[in-house]
C-alpha positions as CSV (number, residue, x, y, z in Angstrom):
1,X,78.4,93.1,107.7
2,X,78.3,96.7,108.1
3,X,81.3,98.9,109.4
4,X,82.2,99.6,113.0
5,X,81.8,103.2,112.8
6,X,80.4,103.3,116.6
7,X,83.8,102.8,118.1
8,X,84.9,106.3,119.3
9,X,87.6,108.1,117.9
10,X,90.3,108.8,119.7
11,X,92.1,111.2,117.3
12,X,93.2,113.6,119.7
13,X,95.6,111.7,121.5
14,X,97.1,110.2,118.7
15,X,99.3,106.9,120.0
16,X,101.6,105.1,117.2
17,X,102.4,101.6,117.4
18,X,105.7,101.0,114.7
19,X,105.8,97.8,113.6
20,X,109.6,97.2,112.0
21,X,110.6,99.9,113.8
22,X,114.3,100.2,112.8
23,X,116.4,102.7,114.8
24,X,113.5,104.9,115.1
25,X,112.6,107.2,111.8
26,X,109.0,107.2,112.4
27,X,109.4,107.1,116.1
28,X,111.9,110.1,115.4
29,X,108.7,111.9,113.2
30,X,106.5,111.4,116.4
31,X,108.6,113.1,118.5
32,X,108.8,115.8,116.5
33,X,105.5,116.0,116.0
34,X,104.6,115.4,120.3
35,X,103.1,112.3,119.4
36,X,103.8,109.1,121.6
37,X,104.8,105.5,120.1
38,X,106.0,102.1,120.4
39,X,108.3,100.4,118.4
40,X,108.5,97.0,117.3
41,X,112.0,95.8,116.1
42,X,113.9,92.7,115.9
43,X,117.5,93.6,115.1
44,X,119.7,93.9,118.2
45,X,121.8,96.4,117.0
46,X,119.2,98.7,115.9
47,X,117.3,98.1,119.1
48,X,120.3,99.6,121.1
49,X,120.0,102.6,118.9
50,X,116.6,103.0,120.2
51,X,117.1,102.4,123.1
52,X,120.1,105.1,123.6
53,X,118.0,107.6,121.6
54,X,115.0,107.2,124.3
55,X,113.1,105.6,122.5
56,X,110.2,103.0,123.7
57,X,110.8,99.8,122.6
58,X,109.9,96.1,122.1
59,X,112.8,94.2,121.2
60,X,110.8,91.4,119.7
61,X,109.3,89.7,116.3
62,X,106.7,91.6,115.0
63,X,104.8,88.2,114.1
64,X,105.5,86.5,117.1
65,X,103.9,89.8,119.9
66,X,101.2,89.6,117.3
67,X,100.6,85.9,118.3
68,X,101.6,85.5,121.6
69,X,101.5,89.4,123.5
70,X,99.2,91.3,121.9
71,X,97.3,91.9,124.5
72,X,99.8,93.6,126.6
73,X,100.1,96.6,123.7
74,X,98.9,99.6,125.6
75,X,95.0,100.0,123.9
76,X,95.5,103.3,123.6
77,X,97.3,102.8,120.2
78,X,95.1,104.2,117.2
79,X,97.5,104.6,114.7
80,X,99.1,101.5,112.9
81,X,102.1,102.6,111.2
82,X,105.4,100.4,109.7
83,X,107.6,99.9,107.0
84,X,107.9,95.4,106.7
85,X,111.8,94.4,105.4
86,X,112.0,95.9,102.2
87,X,115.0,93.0,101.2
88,X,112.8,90.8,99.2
89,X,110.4,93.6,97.1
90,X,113.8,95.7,96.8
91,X,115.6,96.1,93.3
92,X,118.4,95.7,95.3
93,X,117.4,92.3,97.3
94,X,117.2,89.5,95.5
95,X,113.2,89.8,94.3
96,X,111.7,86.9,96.1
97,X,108.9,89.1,96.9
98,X,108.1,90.6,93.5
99,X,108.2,86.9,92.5
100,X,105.5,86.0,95.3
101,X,103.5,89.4,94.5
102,X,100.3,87.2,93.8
103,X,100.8,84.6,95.9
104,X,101.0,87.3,99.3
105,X,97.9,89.1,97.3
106,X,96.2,85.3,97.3
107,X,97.0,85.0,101.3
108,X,95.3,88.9,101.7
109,X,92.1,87.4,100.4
110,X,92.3,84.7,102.6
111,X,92.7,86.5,105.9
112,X,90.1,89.1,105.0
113,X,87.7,85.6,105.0
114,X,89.6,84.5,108.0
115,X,90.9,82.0,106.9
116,X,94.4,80.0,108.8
117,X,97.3,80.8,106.4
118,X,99.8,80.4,108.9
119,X,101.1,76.7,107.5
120,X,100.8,77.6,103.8
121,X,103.3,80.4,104.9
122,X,105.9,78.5,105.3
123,X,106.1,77.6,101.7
124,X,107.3,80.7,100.4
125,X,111.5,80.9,100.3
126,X,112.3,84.0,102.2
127,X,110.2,84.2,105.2
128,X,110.4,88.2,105.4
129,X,108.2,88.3,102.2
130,X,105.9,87.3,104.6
131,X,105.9,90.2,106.7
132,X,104.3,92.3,104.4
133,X,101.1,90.5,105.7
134,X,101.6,91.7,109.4
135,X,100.0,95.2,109.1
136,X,96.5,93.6,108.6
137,X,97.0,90.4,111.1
138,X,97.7,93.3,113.5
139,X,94.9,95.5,112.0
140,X,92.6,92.4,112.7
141,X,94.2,91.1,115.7
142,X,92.9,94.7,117.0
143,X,89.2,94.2,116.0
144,X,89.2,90.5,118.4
145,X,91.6,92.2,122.1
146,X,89.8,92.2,124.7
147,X,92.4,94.3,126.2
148,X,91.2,97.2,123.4
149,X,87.6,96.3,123.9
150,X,87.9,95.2,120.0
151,X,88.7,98.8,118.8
152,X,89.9,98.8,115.2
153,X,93.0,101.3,114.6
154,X,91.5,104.3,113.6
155,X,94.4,105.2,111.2
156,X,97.2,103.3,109.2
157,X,100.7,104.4,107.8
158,X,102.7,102.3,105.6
159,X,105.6,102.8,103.5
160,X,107.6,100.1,101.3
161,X,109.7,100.5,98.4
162,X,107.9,101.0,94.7
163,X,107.7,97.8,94.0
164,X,105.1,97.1,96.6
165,X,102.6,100.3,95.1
166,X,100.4,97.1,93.9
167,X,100.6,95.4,96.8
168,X,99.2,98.4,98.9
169,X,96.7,99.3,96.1
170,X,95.3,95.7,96.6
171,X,96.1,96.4,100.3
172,X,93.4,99.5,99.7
173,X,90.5,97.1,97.9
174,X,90.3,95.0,100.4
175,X,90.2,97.6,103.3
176,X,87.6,99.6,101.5
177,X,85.3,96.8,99.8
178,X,85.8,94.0,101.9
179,X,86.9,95.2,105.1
180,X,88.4,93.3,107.8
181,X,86.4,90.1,109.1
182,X,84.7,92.0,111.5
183,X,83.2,94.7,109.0
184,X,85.5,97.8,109.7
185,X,86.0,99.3,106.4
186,X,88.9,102.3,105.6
187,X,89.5,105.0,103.3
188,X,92.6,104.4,101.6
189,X,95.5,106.4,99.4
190,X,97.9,105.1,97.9
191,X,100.7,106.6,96.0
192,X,104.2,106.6,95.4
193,X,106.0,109.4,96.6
194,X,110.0,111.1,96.4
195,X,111.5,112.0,99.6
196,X,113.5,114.9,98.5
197,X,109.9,116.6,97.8
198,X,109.1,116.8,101.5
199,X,112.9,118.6,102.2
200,X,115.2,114.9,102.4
201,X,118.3,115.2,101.1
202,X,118.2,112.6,99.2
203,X,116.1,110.6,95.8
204,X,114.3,107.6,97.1
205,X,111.2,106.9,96.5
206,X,108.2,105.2,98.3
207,X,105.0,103.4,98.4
208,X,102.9,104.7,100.5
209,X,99.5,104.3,101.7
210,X,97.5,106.3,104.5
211,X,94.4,104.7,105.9
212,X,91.6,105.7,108.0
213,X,88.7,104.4,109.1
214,X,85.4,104.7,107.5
215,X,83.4,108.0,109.2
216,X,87.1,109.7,110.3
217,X,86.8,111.3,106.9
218,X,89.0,111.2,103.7
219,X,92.5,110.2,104.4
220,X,95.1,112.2,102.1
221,X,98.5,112.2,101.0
222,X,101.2,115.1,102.3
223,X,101.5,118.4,99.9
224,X,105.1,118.5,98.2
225,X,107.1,121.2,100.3
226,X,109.8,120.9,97.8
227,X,110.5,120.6,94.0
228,X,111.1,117.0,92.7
229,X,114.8,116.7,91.6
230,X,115.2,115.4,87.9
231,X,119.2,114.2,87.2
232,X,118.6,114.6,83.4
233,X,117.6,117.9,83.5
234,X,120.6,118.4,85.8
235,X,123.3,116.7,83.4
236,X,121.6,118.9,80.9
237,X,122.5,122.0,82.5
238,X,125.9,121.1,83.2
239,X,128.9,122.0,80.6
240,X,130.0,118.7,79.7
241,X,133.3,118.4,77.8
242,X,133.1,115.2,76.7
243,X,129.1,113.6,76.6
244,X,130.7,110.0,77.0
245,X,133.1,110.5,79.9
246,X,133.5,114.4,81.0
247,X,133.4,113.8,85.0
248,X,131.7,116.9,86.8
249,X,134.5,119.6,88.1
250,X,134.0,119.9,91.9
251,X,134.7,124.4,90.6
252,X,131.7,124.0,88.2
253,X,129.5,127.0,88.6
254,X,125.7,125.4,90.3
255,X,123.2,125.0,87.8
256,X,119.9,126.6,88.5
257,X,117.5,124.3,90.0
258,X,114.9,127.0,90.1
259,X,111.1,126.8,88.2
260,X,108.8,129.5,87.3
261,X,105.4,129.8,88.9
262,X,106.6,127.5,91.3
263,X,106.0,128.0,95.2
264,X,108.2,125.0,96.1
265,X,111.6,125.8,97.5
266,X,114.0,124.0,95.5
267,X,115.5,120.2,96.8
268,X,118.0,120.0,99.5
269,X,121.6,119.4,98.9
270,X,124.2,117.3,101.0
271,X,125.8,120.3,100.4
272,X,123.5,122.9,102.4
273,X,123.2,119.7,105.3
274,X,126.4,118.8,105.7
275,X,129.0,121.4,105.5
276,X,127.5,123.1,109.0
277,X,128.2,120.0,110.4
278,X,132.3,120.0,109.4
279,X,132.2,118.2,106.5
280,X,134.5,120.2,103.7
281,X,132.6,121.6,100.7
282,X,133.0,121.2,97.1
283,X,133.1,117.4,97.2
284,X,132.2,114.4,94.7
285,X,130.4,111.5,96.0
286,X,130.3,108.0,93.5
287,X,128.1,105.5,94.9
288,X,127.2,102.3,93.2
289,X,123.9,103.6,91.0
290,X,124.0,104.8,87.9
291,X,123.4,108.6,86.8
292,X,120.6,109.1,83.8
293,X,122.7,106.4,81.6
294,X,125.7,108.7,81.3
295,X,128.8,106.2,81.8
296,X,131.0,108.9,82.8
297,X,129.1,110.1,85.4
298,X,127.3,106.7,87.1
299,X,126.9,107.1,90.5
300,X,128.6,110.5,91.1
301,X,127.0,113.4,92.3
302,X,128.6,117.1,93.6
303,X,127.4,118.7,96.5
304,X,125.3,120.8,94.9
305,X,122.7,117.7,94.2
306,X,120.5,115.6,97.2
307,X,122.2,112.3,97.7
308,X,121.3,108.7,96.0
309,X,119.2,106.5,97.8
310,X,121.0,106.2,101.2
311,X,120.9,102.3,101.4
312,X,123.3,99.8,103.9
313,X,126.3,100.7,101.5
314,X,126.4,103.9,102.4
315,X,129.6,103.4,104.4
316,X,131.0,102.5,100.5
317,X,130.1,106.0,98.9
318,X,133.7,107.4,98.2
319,X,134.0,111.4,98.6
320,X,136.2,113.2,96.7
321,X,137.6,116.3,97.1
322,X,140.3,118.8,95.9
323,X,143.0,120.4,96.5
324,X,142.7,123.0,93.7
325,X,141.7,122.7,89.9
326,X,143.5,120.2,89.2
327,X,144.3,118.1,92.1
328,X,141.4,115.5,93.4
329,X,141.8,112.8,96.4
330,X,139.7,111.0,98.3
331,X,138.6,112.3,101.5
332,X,136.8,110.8,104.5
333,X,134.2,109.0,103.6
334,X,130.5,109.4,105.6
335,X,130.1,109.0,108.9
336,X,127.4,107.3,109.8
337,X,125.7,110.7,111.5
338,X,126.3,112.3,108.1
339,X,124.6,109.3,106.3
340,X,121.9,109.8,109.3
341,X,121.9,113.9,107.8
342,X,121.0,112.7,104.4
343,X,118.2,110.8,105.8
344,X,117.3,113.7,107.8
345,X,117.9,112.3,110.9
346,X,119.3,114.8,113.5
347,X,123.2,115.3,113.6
348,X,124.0,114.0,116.7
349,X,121.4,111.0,116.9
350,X,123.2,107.8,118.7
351,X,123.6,104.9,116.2
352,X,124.7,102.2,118.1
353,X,125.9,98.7,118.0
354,X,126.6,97.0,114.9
355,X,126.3,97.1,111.5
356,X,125.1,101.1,111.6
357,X,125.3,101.7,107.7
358,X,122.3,98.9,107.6
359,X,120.4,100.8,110.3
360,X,120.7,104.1,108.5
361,X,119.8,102.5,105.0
362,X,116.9,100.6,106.4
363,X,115.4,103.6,108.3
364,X,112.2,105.8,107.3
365,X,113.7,109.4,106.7
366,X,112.2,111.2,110.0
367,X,111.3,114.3,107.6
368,X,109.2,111.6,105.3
369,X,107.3,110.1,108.3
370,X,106.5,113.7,110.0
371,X,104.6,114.2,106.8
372,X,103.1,111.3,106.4
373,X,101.7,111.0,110.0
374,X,101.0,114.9,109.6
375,X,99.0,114.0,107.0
376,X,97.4,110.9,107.9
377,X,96.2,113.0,111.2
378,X,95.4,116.1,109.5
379,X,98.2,117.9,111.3
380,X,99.8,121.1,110.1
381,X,103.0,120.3,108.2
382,X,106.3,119.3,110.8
383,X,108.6,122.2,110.8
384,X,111.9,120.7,109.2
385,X,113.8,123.1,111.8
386,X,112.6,120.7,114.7
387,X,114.0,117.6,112.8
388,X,117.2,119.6,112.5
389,X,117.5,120.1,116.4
390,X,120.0,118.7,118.6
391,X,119.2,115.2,119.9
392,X,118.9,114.2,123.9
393,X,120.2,110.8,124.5
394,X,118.9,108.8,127.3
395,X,120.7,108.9,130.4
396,X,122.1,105.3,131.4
397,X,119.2,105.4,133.9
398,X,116.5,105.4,131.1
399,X,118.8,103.8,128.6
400,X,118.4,100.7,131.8
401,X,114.9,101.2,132.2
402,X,113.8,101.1,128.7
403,X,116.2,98.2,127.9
404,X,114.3,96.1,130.6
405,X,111.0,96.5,129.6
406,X,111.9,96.3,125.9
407,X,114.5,92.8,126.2
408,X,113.5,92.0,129.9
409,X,116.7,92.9,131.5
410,X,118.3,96.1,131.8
411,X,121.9,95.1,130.6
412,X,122.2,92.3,127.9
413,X,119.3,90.6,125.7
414,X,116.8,87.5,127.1
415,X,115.7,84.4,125.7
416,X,112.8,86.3,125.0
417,X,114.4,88.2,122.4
418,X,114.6,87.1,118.7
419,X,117.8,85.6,117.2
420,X,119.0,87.0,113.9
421,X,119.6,83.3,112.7
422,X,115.1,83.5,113.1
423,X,114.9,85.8,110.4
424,X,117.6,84.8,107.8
425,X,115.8,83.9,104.4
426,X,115.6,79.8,103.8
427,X,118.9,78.5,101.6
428,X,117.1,77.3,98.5
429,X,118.5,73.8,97.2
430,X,118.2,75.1,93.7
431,X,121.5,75.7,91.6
């Protein structure tokens, strides 16, 4: 079969669908950027987010709109964009979906010769594993609406944790040698990419892969805006009493972070984020990762340095700061619109609901997605100032509105809506 390059591009009014939308990072990114979206997301708590933020929303399973309302998705969507639950690829989950890396690579094969896989599914023992499949159901569900006249997405924007680079790289063979069952055929990139190199205040890294279709030209990968933060090189800068133990003085003068013949501005701090916002500068933060293998220094980080991987413990990173020299205490710990800083999110964005540490951990960094759907559309790079703006809340009129086209009522969740006992992974009867 040959490729469908005769459907029409539609390019210029770029129109996101989010699948695993979260409490809106990539949804955040579009707005930024002007472009419209709709997200996906099956977490109550994180759907109230959303929804106070403004954002359009479909409080629903990702797998079950794909099967049962797909074709009421507005068919002006082009772009295919999502992150799938990250819990079982993770290195901090449990690794269920490393283990079933070749089985979900097995079940790609399979759907790209349309072939039912639904049943088989059910086998594996965490059913969010699964959901790494949903980007190309829905990428093939596209090519068979009527409502879109079978119009393939024209792009697609997807971002995991490391562990899944060979997923997406197989993810690529498939969409450029075999296409999907209808003959659409992509250009693909795949990479793995650190956030703090795009201005995120923060190390975490990402798989990442940008697709577009075959005849929209060469999809690429967004230009580092900032230098890539290395913590040995760091430690090796710093004046360390003792190698084995010597804890770094909040008074210690900054080490240079600066590189010759380099055009990158250097990474961000929590530091230069943070202390406009109130919070008190210098201060230690100790989290629960470890810091280049020195003992005395595992999981702490100064000010001066981007944060660890902003994950759901967040809320458990202690700050310390100190009185003088010689005096340290522990200070307030993050709030969860400083946690949403270090992820770039706008200071004043509206986490709502429960369990808000999750939401922030679990969210793209807005800063990340503005360059990856800058990228993937061949859009000039975001302007970090933008992302740093003040955030409009929905009124309780639009907060209403959106609610009851999102859950079906404009005050409280439907039958309709997914239960969180739906998604929890299968209790194995192993010991």
């Amino acid at each position: 079969m040959t490729s469908t390059a005769p459907h029409q591009s539609i390019l210029d009014k770029p129109f996101v669908l989010d699948l695993f939308a979260g409490p809106g990072g990539l949804d955040v990114a579009g707005r930024a950027l002007g472009i419209p979206s709709l997200g996906i997301e099956w977490d109550r708590s994180a759907c109230l987010t959303r929804y106070a933020a403004g954002l359009d929303t479909l409080h629903a399973d990702v797998s079950a709109v794909r099967r049962e309302a797909f074709e009421s998705l507005p068919p002006e969507i082009n772009v295919l964009a999502g992150g799938p639950p990250c819990q079982t690829y993770s290195v901090a989950g449990k690794g269920a979906g490393r283990k079933a890396l070749s089985e979900v690579k097995d079940y790609i094969k399979r759907l790209m010769a349309d072939e039912k896989i639904d049943k088989d599914l059910k086998s594996l023992s965490d059913p969010r594993t699964a959901m790494v499949l949903e980007p190309l159901r829905y990428a093939i569900q596209a090519t068979r609406s009527p409502n879109r006249e079978n119009r393939p997405y024209d792009v697609i924007v997807l971002e995991q944790v490391p562990a899944v680079e060979a997923l997406w790289d197989h993810y690529a063979e498939v969409l450029e040698e075999t296409g999907l069952p209808d003959g659409t055929k992509y250009k693909v990139v795949v990479d793995v990419l650190d956030t703090e190199t795009y201005g995120v205040p923060q190390t975490r890294s990402r798989a990442v892969l940008i697709a577009r279709r075959e005849g929209l030209g060469e999809p690429s990968l967004p230009g580092a805006t900032h230098r890539a933060y290395d913590p040995k090189e760091w430690n090796r800068k710093q004046d360390q009493a003792t190698a084995q133990c010597h804890q770094q003085s909040l008074y210690d003068e900054p080490a240079a972070h600066q590189e010759e013949g380099d055009d990158l501005e250097s990474w961000r701090s929590m530091g230069e984020v943070l202390a406009p916002h109130g919070r008190r500068t210098p201060f230690l933060v100790r989290s629960n990762y470890g810091s280049s293998g020195v003992p005395g220094r595992r999981g702490v980080r100064t000010d001066r340095q981007p944060a660890a991987t902003v994950t759901g413990r967040i809320s458990r990173f202690v700050v310390f700061e100190h009185l003088d020299e010689n005096i340290v205490y522990e200070g307030d710990r993050f709030s969860m619109n400083e946690a949403g800083m270090l992820q770039s999110f706008p200071p004043d964005y509206p986490w709502s609901g429960t369990a808000r540490a999750q939401q922030v951990g679990n969210a793209v960094p807005p800063l990340f997605g503005a360059h990856l759907l800058s990228a993937a559309l061949r859009l000039p790079p975001p302007d970090p100032d933008v992302m740093r703006e003040p955030w409009q809340p929905a009124t309780e009129e639009k907060r209403a509105k959106l609610r009851s086209h999102g859950c079906g009522d404009a005050y409280e969740c439907t039958a309709r809506c997914p239960r969180p006992q739906d998604q929890a992974p299968v209790r194995s009867s192993k010991k």
